[in-house]
N, C-alpha and C positions, 0 to 999 in steps of 0.2 A: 698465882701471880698474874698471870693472863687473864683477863675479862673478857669476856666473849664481847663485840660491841652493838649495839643499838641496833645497826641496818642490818646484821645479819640475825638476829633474833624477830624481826618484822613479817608479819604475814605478807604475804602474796597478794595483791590488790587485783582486779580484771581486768585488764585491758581492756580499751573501748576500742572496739574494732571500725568502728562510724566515727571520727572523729568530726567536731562540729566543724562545718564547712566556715569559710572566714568570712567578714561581714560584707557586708557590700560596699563597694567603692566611692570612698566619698568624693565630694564635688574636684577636691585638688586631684584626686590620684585620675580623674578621668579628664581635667583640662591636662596634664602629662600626660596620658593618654595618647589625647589628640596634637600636642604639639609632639611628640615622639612620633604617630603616622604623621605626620605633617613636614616633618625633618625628613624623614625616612624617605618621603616620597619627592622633598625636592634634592637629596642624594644622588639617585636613581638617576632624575633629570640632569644633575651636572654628572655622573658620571656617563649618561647620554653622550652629552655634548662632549666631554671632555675625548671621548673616541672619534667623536664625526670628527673634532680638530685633528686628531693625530691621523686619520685618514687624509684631512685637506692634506695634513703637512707631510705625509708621506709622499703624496701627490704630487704636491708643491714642487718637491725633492727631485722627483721624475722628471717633472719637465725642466727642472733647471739642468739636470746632467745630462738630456737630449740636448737642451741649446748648446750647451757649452761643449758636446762631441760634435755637434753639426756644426758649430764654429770652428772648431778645431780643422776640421775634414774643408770646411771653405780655406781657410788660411793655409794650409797645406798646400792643394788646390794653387792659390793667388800667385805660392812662393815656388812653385814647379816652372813658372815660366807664363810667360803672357799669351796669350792667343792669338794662334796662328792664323795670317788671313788666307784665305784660299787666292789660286793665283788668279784665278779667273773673275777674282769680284771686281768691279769696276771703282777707280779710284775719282774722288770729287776734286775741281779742278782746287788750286791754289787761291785762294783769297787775291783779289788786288791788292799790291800796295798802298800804304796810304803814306803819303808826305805831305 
């Protein structure tokens, strides 16, 4: 009832243990090539850049929340009260009138 089938009645063929290496690269596969190191390499350059910025704008960051604490600290400061003159400074006369 059962037939044996076709691929299992087939001899054993050798294995090529060297298989032939693949041809050589034509003209397209090496202009891809070159435009894929080409890419790759101005990646690289924007991912370059794209860190120097987030360094500026970390930076940036810093000295915005110095000014804005050292403003704070003046405006504090301003609202404490005016400055005191000492008794001993010498005061400048009055302006003449003018009529």
């Amino acid at each position: 009832m059962t037939e044996p089938t076709n691929h299992l009645r087939a001899e054993p063929r050798d294995v090529d243990m060297h298989p032939t290496p693949p041809p050589p690269p034509t003209a397209d596969f090496n202009m891809l090539h070159e435009q894929v190191t080409w890419l790759t390499k101005e990646l690289e350059a924007l991912r370059h850049e794209n860190d120097w910025i987030r360094t500026e704008l970390q930076n940036a960051r810093v000295d915005i929340q110095q000014a804005h604490v050292e403003a704070q600290q003046a405006r504090r400061e301003a609202l404490q009260g005016t400055v005191a003159f000492d008794k001993d400074e010498i005061k400048g006369a009055d302006p003449p009138r003018f009529t």
